[in-house]
Backbone as CSV, one residue per row, in Angstrom:
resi,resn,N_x,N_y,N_z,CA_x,CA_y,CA_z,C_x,C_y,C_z
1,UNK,-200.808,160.991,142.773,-200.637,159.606,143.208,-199.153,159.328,143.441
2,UNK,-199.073,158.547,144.537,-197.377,158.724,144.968,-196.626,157.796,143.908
3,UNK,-195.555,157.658,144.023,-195.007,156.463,142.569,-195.227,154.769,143.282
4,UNK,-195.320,154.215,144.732,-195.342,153.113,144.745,-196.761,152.695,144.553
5,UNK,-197.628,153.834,144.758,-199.386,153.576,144.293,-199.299,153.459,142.655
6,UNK,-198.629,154.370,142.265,-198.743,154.122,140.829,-198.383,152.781,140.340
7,UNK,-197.261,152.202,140.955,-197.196,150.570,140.516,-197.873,149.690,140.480
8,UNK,-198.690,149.952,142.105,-199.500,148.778,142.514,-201.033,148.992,141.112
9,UNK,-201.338,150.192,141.013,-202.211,150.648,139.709,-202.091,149.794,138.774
10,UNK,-200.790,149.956,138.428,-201.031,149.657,137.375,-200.428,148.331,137.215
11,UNK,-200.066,147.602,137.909,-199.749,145.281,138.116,-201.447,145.464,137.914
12,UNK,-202.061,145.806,139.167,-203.930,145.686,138.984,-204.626,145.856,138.069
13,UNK,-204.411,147.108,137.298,-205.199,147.202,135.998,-204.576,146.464,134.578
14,UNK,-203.375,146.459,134.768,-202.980,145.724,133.598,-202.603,144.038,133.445
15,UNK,-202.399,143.540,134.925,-202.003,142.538,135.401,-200.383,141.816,135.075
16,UNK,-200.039,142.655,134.347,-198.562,141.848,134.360,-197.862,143.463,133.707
17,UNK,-196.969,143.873,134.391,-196.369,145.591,133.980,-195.125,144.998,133.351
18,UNK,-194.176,145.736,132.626,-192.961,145.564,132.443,-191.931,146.467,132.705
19,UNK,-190.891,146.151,133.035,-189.994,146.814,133.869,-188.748,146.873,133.393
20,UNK,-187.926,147.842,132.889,-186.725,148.335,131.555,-185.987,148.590,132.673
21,UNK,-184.583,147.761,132.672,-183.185,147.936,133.785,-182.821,149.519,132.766
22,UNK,-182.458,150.323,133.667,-182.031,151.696,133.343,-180.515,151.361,134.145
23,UNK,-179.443,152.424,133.764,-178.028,152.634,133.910,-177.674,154.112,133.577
24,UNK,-178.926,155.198,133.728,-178.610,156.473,133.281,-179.679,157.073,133.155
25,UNK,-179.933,158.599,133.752,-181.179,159.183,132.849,-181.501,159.524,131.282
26,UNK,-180.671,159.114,130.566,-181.073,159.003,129.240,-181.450,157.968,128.788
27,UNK,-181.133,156.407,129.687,-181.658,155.583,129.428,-182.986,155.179,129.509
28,UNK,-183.122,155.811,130.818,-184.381,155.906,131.347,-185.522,156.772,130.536
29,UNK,-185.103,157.896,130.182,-186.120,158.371,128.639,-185.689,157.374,127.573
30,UNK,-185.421,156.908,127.560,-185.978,156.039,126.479,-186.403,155.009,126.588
31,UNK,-186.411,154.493,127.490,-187.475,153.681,128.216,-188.517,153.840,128.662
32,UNK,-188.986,155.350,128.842,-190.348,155.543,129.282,-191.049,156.095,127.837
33,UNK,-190.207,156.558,126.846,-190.573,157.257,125.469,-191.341,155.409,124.819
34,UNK,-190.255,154.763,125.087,-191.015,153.500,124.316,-192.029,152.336,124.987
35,UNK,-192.551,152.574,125.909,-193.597,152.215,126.504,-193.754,151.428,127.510
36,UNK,-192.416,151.549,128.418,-192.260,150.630,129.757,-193.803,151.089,130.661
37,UNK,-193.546,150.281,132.026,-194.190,150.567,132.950,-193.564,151.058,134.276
38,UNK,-192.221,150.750,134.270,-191.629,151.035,135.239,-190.173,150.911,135.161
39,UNK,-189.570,151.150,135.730,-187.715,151.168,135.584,-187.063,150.542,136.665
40,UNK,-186.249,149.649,135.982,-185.312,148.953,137.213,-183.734,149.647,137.263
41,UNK,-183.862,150.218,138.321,-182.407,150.618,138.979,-181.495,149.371,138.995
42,UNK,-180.456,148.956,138.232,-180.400,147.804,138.231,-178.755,148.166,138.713
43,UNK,-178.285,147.135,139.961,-177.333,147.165,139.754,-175.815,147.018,139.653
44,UNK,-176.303,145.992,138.632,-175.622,144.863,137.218,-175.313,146.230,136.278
45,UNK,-176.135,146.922,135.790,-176.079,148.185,134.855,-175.185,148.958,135.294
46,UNK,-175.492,149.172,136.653,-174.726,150.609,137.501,-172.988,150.213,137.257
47,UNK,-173.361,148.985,137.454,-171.399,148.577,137.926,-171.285,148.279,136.721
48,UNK,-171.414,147.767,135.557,-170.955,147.575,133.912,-170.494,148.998,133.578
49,UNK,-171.635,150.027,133.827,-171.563,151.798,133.558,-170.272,152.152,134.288
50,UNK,-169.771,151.513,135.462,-168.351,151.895,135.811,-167.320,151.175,135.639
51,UNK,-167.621,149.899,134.963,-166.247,149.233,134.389,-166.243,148.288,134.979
52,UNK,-166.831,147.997,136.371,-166.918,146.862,137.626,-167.735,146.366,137.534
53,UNK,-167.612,144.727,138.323,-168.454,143.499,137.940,-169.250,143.684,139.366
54,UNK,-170.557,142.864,138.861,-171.474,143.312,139.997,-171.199,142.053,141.009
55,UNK,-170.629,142.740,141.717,-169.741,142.166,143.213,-169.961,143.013,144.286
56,UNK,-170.959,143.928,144.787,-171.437,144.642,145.655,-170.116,145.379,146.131
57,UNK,-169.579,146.227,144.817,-168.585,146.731,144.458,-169.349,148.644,144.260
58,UNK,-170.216,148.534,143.590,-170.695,149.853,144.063,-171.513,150.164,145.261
59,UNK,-171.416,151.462,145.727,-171.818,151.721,147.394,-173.424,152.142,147.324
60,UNK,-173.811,151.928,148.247,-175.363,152.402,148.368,-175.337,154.292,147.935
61,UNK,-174.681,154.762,148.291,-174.287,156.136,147.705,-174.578,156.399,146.323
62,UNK,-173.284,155.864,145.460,-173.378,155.925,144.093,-174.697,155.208,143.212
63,UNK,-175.399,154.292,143.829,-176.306,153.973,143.351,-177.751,154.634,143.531
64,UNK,-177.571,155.594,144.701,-178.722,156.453,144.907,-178.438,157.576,143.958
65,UNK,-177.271,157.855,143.989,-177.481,159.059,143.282,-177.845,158.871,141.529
66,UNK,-176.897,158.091,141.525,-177.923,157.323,139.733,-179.632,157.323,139.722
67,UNK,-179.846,156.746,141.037,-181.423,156.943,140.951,-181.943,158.160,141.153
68,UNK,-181.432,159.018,142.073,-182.316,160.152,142.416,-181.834,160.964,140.902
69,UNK,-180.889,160.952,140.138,-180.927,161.318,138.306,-181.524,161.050,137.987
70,UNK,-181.949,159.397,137.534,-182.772,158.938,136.865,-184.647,159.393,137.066
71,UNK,-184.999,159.737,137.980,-185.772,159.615,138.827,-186.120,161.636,138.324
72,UNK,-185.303,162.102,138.414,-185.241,163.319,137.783,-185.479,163.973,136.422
73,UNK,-185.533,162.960,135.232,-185.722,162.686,134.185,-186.715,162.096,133.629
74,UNK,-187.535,161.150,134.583,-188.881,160.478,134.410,-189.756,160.278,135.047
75,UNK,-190.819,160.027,134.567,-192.285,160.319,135.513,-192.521,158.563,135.917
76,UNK,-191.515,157.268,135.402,-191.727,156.119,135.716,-191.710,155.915,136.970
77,UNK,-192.546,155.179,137.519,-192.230,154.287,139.137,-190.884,153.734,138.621
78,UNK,-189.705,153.328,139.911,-188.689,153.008,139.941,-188.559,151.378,140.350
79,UNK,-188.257,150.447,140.374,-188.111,149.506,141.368,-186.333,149.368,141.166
80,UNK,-186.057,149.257,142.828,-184.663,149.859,142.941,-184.309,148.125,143.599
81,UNK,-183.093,148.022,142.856,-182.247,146.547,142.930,-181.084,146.890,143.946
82,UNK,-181.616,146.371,145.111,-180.667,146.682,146.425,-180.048,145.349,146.758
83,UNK,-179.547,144.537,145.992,-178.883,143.367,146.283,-179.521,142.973,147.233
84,UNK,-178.119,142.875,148.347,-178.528,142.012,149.848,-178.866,143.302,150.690
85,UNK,-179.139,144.704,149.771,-179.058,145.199,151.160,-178.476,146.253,152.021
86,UNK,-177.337,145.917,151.506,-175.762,146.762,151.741,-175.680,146.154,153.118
87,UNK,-176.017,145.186,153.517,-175.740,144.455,155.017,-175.980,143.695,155.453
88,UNK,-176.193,143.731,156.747,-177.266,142.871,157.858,-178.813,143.930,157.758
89,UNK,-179.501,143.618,158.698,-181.421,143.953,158.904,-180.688,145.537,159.232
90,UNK,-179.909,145.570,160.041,-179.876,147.116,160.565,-179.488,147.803,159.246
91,UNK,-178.980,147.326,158.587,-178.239,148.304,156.990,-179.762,148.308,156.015
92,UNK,-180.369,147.431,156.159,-181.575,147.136,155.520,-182.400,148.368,156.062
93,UNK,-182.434,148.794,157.689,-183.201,149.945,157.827,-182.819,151.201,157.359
94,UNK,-181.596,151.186,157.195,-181.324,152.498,156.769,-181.467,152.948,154.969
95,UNK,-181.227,151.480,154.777,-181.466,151.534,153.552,-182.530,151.700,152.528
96,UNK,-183.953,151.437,153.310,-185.371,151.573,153.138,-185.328,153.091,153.332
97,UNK,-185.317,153.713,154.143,-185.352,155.061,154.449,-185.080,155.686,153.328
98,UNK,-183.577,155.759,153.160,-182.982,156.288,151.809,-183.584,156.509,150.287
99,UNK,-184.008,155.603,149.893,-184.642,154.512,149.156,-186.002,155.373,149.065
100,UNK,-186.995,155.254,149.763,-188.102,155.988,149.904,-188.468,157.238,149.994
101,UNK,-187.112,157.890,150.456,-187.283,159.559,150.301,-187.050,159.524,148.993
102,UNK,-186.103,158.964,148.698,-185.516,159.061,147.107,-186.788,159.351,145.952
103,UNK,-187.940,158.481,146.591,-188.662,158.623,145.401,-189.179,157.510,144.808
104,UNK,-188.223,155.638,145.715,-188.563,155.088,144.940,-189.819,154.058,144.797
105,UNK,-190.283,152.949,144.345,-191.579,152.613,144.521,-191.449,151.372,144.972
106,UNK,-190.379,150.591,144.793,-190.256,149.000,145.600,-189.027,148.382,145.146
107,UNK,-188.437,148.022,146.317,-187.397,147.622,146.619,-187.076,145.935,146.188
108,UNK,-185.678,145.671,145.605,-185.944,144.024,145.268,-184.576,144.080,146.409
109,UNK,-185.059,142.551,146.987,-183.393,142.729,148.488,-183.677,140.746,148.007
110,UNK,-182.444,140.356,147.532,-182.282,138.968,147.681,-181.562,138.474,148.566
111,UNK,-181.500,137.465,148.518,-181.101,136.009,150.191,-179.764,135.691,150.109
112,UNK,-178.692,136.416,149.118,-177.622,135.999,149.245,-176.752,136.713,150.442
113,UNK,-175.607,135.977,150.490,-174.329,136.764,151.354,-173.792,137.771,151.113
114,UNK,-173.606,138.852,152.089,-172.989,139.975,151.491,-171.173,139.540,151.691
115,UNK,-170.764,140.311,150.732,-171.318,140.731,149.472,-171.155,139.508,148.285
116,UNK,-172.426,140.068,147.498,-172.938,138.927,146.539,-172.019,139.137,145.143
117,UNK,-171.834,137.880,144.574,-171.470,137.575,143.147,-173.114,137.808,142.063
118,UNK,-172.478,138.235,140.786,-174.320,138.033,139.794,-174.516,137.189,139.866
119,UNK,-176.138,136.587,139.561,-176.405,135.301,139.483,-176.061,134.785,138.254
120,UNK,-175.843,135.788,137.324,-175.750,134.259,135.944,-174.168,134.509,135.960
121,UNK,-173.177,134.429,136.629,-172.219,134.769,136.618,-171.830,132.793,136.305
122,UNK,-170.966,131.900,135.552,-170.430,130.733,135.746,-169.675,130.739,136.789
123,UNK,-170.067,129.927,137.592,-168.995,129.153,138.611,-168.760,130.089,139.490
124,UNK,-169.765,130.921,139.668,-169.889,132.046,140.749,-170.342,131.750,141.882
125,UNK,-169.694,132.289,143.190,-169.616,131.934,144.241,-171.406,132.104,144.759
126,UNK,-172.255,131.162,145.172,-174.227,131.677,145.585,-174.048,130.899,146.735
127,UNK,-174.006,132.016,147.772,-173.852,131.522,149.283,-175.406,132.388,149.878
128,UNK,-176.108,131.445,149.969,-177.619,131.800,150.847,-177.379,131.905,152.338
129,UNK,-178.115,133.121,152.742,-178.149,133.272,154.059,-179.082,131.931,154.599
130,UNK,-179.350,132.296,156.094,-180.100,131.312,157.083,-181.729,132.199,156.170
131,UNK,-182.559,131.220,156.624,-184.273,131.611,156.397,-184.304,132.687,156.974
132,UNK,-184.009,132.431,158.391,-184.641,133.395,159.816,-183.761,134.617,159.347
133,UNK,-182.344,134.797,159.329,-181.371,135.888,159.412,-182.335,136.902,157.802
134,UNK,-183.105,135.828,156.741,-183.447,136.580,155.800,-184.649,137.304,155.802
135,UNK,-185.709,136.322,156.803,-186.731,137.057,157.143,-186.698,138.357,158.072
136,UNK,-185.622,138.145,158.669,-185.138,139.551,159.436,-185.179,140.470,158.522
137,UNK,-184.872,140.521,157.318,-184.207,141.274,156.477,-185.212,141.611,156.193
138,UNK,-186.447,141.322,155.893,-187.677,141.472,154.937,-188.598,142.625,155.874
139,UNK,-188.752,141.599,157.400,-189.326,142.465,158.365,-188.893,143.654,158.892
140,UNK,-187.311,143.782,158.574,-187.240,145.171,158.779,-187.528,146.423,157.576
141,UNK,-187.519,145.791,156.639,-187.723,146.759,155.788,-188.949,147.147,155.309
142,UNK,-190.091,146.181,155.701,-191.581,146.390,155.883,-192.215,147.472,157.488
143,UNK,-191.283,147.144,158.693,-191.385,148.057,159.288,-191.353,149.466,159.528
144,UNK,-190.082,149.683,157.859,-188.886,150.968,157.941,-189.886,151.835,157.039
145,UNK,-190.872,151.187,155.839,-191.013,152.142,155.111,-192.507,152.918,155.370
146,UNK,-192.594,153.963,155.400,-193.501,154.913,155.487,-194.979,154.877,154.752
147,UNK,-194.990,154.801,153.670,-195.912,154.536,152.804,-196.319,153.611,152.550
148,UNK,-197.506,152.413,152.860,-197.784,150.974,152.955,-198.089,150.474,151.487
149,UNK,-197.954,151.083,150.312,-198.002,151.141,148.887,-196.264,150.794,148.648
150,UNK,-195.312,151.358,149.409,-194.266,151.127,148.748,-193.951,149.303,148.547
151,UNK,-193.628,148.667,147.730,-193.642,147.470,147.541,-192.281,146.789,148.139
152,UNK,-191.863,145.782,149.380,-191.026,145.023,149.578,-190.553,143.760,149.021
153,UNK,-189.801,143.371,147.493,-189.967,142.507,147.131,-188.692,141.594,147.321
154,UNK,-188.739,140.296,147.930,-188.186,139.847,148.227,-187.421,138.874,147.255
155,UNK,-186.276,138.446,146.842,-185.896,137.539,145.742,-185.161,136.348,146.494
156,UNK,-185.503,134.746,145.493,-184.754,134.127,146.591,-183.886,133.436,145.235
157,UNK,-182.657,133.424,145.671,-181.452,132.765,144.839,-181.617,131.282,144.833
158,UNK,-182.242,130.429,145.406,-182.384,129.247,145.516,-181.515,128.646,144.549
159,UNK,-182.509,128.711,143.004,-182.478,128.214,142.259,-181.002,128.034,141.442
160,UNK,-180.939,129.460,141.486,-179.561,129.873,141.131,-178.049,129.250,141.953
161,UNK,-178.604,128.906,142.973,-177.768,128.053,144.171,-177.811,126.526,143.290
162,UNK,-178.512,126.383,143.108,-178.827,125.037,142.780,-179.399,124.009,143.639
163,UNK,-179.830,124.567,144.678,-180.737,124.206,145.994,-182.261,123.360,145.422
164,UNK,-182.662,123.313,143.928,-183.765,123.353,144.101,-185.129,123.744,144.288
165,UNK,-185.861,123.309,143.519,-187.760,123.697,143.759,-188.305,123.514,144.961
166,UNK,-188.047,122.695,145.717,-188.710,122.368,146.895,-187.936,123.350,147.716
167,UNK,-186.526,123.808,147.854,-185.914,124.417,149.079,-186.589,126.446,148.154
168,UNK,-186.245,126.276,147.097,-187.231,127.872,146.531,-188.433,128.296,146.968
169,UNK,-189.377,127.060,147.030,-190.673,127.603,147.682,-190.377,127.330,148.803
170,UNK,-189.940,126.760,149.513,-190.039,126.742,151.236,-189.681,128.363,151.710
171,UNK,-188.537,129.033,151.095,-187.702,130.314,151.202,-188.592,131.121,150.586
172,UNK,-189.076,131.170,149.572,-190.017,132.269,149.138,-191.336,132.259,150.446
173,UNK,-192.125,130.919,150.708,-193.079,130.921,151.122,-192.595,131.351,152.969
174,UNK,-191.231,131.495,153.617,-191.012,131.929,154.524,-190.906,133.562,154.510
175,UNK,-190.616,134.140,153.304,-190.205,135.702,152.888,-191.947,136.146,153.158
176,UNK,-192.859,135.471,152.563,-194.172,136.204,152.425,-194.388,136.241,153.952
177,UNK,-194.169,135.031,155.070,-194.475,135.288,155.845,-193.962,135.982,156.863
178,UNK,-192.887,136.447,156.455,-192.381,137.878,156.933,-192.550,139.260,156.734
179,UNK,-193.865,138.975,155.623,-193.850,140.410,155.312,-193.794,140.804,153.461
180,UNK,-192.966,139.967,152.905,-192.905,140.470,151.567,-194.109,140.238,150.739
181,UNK,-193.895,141.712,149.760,-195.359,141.573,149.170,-195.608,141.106,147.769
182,UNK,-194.282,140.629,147.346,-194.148,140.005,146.195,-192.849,139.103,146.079
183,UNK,-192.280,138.273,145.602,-191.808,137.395,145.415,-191.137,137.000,144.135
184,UNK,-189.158,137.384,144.199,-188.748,136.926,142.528,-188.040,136.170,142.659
185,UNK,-187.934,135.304,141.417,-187.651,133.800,141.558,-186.858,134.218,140.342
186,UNK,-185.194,133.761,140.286,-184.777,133.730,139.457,-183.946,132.419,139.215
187,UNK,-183.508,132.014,137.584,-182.858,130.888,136.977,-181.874,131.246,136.833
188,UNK,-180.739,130.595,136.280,-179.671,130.665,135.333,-179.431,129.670,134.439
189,UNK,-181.107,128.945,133.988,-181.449,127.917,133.025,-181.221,128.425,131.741
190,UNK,-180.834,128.143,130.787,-181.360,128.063,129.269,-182.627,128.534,128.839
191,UNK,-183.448,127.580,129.929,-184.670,127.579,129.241,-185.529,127.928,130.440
192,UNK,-186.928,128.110,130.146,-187.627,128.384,131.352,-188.696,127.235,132.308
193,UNK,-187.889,126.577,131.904,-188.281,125.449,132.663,-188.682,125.203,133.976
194,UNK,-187.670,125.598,134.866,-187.744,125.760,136.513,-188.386,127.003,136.708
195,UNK,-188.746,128.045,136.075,-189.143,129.009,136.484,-190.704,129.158,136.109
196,UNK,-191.631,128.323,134.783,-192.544,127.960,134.776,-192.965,126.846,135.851
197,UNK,-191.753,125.993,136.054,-192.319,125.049,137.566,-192.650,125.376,138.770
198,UNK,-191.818,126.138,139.448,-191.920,127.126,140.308,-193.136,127.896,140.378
199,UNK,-193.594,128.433,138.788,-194.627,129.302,139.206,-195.727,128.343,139.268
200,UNK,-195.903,126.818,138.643,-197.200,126.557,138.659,-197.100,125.810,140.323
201,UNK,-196.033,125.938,141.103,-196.224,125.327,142.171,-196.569,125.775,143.348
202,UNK,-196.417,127.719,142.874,-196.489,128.700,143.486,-197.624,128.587,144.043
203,UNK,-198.494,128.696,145.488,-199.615,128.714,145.926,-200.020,129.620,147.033
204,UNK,-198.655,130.881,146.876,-198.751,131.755,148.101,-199.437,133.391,147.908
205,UNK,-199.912,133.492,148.869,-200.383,134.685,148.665,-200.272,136.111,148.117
206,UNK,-198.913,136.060,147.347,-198.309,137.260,146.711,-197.648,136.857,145.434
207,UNK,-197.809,137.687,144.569,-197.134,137.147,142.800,-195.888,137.196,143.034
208,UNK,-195.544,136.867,141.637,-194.236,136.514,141.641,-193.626,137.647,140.432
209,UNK,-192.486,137.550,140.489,-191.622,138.656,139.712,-190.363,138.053,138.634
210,UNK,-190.450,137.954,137.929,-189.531,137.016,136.682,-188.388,138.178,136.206
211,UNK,-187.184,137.358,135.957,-186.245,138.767,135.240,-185.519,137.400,133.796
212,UNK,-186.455,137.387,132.370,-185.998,136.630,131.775,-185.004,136.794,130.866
213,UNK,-183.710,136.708,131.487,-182.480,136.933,130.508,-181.713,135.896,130.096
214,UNK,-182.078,134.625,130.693,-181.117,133.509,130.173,-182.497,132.909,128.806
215,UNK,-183.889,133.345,129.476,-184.775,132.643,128.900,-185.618,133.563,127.845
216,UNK,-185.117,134.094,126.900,-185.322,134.702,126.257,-187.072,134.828,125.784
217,UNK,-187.556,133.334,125.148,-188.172,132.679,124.953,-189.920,132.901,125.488
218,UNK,-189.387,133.054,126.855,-190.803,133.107,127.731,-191.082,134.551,127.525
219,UNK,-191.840,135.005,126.720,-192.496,136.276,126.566,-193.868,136.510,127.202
220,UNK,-194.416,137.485,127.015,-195.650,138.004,127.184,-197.070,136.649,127.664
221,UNK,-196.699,136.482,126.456,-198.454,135.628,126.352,-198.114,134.185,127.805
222,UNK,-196.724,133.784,127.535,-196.538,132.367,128.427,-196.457,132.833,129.936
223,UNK,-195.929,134.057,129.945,-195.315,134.540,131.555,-196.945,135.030,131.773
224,UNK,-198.354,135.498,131.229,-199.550,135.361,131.569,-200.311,134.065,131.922
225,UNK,-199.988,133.561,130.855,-200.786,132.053,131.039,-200.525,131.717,132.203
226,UNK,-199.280,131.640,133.327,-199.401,130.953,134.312,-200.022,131.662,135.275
227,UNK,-200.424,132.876,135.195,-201.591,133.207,136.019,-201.312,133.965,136.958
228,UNK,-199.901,133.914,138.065,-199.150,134.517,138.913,-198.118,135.484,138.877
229,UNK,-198.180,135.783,137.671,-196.842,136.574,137.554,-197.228,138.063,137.815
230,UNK,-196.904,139.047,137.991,-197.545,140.601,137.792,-196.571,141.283,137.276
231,UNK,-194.944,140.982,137.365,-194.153,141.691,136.947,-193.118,141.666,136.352
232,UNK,-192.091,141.657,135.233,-191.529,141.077,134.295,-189.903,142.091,134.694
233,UNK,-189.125,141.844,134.644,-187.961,143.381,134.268,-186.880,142.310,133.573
234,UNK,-186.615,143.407,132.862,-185.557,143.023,131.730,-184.414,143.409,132.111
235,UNK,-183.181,142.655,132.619,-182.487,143.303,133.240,-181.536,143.407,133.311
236,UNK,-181.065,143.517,132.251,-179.330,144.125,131.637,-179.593,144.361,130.016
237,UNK,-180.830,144.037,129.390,-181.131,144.711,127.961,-180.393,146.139,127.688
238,UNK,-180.746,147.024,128.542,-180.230,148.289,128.343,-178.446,148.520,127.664
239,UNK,-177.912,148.055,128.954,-176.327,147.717,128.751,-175.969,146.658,127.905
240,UNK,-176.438,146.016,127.484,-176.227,145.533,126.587,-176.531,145.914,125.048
241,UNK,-177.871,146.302,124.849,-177.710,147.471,123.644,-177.110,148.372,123.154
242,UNK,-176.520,149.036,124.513,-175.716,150.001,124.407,-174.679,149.609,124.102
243,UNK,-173.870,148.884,124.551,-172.637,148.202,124.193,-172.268,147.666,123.049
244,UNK,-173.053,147.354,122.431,-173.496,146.422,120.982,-173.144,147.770,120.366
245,UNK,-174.188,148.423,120.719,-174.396,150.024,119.263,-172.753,150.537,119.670
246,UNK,-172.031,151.051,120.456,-170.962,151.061,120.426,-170.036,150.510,120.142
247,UNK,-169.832,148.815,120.626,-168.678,148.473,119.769,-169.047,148.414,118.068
248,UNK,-169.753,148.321,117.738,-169.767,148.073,116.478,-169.805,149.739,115.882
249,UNK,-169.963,150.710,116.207,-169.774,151.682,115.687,-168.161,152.457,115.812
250,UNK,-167.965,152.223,116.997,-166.014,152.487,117.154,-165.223,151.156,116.520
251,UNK,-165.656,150.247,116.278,-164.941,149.271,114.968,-164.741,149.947,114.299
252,UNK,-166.183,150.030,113.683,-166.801,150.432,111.946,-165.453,151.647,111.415
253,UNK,-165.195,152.921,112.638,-164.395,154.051,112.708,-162.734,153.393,112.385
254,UNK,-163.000,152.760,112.830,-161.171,152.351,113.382,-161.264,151.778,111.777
255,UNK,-161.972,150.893,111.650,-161.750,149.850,109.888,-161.731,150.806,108.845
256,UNK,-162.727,151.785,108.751,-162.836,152.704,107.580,-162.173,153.896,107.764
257,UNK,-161.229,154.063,108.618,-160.230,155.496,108.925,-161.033,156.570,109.552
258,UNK,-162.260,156.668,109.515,-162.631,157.994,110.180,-164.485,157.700,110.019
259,UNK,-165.554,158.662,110.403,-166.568,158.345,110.281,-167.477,158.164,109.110
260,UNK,-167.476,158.472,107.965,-167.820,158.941,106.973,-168.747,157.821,106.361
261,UNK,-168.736,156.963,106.932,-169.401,155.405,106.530,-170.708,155.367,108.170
262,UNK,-170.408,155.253,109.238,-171.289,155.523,110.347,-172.240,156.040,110.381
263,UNK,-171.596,157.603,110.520,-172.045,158.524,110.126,-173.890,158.558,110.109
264,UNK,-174.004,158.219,108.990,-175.556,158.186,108.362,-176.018,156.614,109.277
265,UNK,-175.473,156.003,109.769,-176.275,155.002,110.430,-176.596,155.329,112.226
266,UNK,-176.178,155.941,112.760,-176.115,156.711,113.985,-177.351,157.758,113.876
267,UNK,-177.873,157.950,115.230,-179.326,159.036,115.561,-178.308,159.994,115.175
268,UNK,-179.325,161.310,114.724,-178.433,163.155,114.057,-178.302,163.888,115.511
269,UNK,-177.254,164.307,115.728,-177.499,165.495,116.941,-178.824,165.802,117.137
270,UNK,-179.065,166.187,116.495,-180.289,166.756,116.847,-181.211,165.734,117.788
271,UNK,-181.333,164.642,117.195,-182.186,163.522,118.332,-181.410,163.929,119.710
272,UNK,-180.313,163.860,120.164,-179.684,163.938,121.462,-180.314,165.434,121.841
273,UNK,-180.222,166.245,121.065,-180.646,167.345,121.428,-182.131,167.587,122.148
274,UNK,-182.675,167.088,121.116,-184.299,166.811,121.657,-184.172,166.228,123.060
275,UNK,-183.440,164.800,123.633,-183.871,164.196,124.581,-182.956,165.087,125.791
276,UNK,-182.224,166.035,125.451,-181.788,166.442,126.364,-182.579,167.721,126.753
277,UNK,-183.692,168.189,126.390,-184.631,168.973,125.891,-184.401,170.060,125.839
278,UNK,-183.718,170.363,124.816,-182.686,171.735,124.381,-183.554,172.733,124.443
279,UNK,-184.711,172.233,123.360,-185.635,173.118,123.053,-186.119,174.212,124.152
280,UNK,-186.635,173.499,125.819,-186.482,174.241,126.867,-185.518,175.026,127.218
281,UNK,-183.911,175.167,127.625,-183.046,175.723,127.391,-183.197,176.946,126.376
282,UNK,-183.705,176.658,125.780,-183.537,177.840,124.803,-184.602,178.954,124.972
283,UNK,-185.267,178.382,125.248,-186.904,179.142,125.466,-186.228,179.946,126.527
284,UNK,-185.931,179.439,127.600,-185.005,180.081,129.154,-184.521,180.951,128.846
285,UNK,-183.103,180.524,127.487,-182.350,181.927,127.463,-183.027,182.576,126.867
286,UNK,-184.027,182.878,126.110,-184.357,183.994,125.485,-185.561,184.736,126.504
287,UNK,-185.761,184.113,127.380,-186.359,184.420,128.573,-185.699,185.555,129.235
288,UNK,-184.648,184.794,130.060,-183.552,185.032,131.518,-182.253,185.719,130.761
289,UNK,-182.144,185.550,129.639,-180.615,185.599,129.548,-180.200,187.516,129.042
290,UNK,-180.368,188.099,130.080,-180.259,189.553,129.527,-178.655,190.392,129.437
């Protein structure tokens, strides 16, 4: 089964999947070891992992090749976070192409200007394209891809603009009719307020896609209840765990002179060993290695 069939599988059989932002193939095993459904190429992750703010500062290049790693390491469907795009509609075709040999299973392309600021960024610059210039964007990349399983999901910044519920669904409900086969609506609320409104106002023919990081709150059971949702991604958890378990462990070093206190609170080599799957390696050399 190809990986964008495997997605659509499994939104259908399970009705709402969840989706772990990856920044590495080790992240990515451990995200599929602890029971995701799918992996978000995220990349907010990619550019934190290089020191840079996600300002469409890393190239469609460096972010493929993170994926085609990641992608190398796990048997997860991918959904790959292509900003705006890397362009106009024509960068959008080339960019589907890429994208789909790669391996991956559905594409998220939002309505901002290239190049885009994050959305929960304060006082960050959210400049929305025209409708039409965005539906371009959608229709070409529904034309470009090969496999009619691969998923085109369209995101609209509206909200995040501060444009409003009424101008969000007008823009979402113009994306479906270009073609997109799902629909993400994101906040930079507190709470999930506008994004439960949104969905109960939602009346279009394709679900919707939630990424709850300001809204901690809205879990499992509430993001079901409204009935429309199919797909959840968490999407800077990763880098941010990681960051946490690090600074506080290169403190801990620096305060107590050396490791000897850490130490025992840190995974043993050996765990790294395992996920890097030594054990194979070894089998090899005692195989090959004459």
């Amino acid at each position: 089964m190809s990986n964008p069939k495997t997605l659509r599988r499994r939104m259908a059989d399970r009705g709402l999947v969840h989706i772990m932002a990856t920044h590495s193939p080790l992240s990515a095993v451990l995200a599929e070891e602890a029971g995701f459904d799918g992996l978000w190429a995220s990349g907010f992750e990619l550019s934190a992992l290089y020191g840079l703010a996600d300002m469409s500062l890393i190239t469609m290049t460096q972010h493929l090749d993170m994926l085609r790693a990641i992608a190398a390491r796990s048997s997860l469907p991918i959904v790959a976070d292509i900003d705006t795009g890397f362009g106009n509609a024509i960068n959008v075709v080339h960019a589907i192409r890429e994208y789909e040999r790669a391996g991956t299973a559905a594409v998220v392309i939002e309505d901002k200007t290239f190049p885009k600021v994050t959305s929960l960024a304060a006082d960050g610059r959210q400049e929305l394209l025209r409708i039409e210039e965005f539906q371009g964007k959608i229709a070409a990349a529904v034309a470009t891809r090969q496999d009619p399983d691969f998923l085109v999901i369209a995101r609209t910044e509206a909200l995040i603009a501060g444009l409003g519920e009424s101008e969000a669904l007008q823009r979402a409900t113009a994306y479906v009719e270009a073609g997109a086969d799902m629909i993400l609506i994101h906040s930079k609320k507190k709470t999930p307020d506008e994004i439960e409104s949104f969905a109960r106002a939602w009346k279009g023919a394709v679900p919707l896609v939630i990424v709850p990081n300001a809204y901690p709150e809205l879990d499992a059971a509430r993001i079901k209840a409204l009935g429309n949702i199919a797909m959840v991604i968490y999407g800077n958890y990763g880098i941010r765990a990681a960051t946490t378990a690090m600074q506080s462990a290169f403190r801990r070093i620096i305060a107590d002179g050396g490791v000897q206190n850490v130490h025992k609170d840190i995974v043993a080599v050996e765990e790294i060993f395992r996920l890097q799957d030594m054990d194979s390696v070894k089998k090899d050399e005692k195989r090959f290695l004459r």
